[in-house]
Backbone as numpy.savetxt, mean C-alpha at the origin, in Angstrom:
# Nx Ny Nz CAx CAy CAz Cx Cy Cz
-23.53 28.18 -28.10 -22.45 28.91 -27.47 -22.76 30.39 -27.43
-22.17 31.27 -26.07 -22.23 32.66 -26.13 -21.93 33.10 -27.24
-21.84 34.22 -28.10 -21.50 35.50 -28.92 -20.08 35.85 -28.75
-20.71 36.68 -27.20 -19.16 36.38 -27.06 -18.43 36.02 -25.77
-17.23 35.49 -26.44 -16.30 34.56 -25.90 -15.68 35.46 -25.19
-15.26 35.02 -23.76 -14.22 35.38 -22.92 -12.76 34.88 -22.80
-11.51 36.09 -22.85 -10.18 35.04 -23.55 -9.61 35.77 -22.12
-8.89 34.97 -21.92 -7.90 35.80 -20.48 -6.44 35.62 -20.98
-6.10 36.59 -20.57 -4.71 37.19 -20.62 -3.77 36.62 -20.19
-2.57 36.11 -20.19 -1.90 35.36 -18.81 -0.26 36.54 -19.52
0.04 37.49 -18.62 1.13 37.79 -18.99 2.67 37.08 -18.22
3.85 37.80 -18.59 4.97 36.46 -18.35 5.07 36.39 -16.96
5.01 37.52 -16.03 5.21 37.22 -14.59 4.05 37.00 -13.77
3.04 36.54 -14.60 1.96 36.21 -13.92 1.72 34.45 -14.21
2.74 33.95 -15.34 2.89 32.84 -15.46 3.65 31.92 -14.66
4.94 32.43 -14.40 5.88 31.81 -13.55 5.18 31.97 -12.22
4.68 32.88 -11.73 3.67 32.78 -10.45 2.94 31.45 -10.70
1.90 31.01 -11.33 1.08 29.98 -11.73 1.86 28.82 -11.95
3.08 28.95 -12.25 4.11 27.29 -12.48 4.37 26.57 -10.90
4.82 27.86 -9.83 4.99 27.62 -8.68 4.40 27.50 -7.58
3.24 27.80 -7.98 2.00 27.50 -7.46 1.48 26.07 -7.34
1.63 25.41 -8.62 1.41 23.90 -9.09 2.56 23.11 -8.69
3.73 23.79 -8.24 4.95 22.67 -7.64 4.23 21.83 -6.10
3.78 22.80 -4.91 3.55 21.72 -4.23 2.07 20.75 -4.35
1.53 21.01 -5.10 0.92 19.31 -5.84 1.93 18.73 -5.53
2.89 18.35 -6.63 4.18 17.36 -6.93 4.16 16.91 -5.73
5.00 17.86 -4.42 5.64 17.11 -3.46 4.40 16.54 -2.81
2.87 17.08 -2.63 2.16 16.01 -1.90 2.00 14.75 -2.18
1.60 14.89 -3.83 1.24 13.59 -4.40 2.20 12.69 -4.07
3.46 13.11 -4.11 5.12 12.00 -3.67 4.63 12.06 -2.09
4.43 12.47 -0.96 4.07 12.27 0.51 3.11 11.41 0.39
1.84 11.64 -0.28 0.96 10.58 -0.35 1.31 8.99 -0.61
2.08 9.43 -1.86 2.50 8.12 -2.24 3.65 7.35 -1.56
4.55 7.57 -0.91 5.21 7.53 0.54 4.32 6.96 1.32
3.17 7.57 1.79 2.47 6.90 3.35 1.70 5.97 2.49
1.49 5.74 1.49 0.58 4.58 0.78 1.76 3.49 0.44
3.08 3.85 0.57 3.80 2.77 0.04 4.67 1.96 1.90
4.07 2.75 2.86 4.48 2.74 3.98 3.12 1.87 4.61
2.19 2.23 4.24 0.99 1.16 4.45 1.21 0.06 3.96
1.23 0.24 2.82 1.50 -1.38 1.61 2.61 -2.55 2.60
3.47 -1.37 2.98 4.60 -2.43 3.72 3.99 -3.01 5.01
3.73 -2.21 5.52 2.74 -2.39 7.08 2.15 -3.72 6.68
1.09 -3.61 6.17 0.09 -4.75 5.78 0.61 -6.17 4.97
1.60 -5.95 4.34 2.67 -6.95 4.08 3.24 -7.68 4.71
4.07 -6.80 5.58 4.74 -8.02 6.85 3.64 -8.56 7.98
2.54 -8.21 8.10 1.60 -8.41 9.05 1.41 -9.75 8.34
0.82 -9.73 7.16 0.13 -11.06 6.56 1.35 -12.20 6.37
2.73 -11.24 6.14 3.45 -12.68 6.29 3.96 -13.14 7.62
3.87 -12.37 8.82 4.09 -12.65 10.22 2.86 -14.16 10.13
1.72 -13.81 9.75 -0.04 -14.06 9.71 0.48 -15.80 9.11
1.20 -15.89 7.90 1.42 -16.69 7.45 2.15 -18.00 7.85
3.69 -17.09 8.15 4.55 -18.00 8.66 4.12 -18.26 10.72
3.47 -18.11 10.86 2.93 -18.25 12.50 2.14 -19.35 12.06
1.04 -19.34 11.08 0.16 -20.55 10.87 0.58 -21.38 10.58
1.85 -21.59 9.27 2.79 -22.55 9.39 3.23 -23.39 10.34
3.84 -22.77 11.29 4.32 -23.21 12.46 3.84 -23.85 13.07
2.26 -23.19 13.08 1.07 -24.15 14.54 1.08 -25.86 14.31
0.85 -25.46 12.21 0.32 -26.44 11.63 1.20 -27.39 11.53
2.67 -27.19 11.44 3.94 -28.57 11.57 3.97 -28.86 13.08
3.31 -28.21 14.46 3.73 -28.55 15.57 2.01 -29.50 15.84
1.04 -29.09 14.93 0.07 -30.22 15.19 0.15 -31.49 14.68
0.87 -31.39 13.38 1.10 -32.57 12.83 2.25 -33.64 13.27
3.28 -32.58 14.31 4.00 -33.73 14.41 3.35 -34.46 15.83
2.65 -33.38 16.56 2.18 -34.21 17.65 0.73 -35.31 17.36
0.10 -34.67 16.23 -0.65 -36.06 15.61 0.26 -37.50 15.40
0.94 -37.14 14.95 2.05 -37.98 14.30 3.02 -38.66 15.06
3.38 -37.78 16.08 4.50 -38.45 16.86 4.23 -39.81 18.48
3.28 -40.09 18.18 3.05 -41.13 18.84 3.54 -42.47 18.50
2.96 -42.34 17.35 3.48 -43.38 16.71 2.44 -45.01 16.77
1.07 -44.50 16.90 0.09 -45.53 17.04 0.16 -46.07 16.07
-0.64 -46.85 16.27 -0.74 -47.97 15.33 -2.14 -48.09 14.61
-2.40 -48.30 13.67 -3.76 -47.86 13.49 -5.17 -48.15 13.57
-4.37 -49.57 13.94 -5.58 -50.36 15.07 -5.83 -49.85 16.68
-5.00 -48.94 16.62 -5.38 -48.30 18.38 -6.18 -46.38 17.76
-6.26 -46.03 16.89 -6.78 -45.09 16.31 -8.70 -44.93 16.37
């Protein structure tokens, strides 16, 4: 380590300057976390649109597999 050490000063109205300085951090990090919780939703209802659509295909193939009503000697 140096000899000598460098100490800095912080007097009182040079502190409250430095507190308010660090406030808008806060509100970005909350905006960020907003459009990340606005994505999350986005991509949520997509996969369950994604979901319940495949559902659907899959009970309208099965009933038309199904709804004939062969016999399984004609299969």
């Amino acid at each position: 380590m140096s000899a000598k050490m460098k100490i800095k000063v912080i007097k009182k109205g040079e502190r409250k300057v430095a507190e308010k300085a660090a406030a808008p951090a806060v509100t970005e990090s909350r905006t960020k976390r907003d459009s990340a919780r606005d994505v999350v939703s986005n991509v949520t209802s997509w996969v369950n649109d994604f979901q319940a659509r495949k559902r659907e295909e899959t009970l309208v193939a099965f009933d038309q597999l199904f709804a004939a009503k062969a016999q399984p000697s004609e299969m």
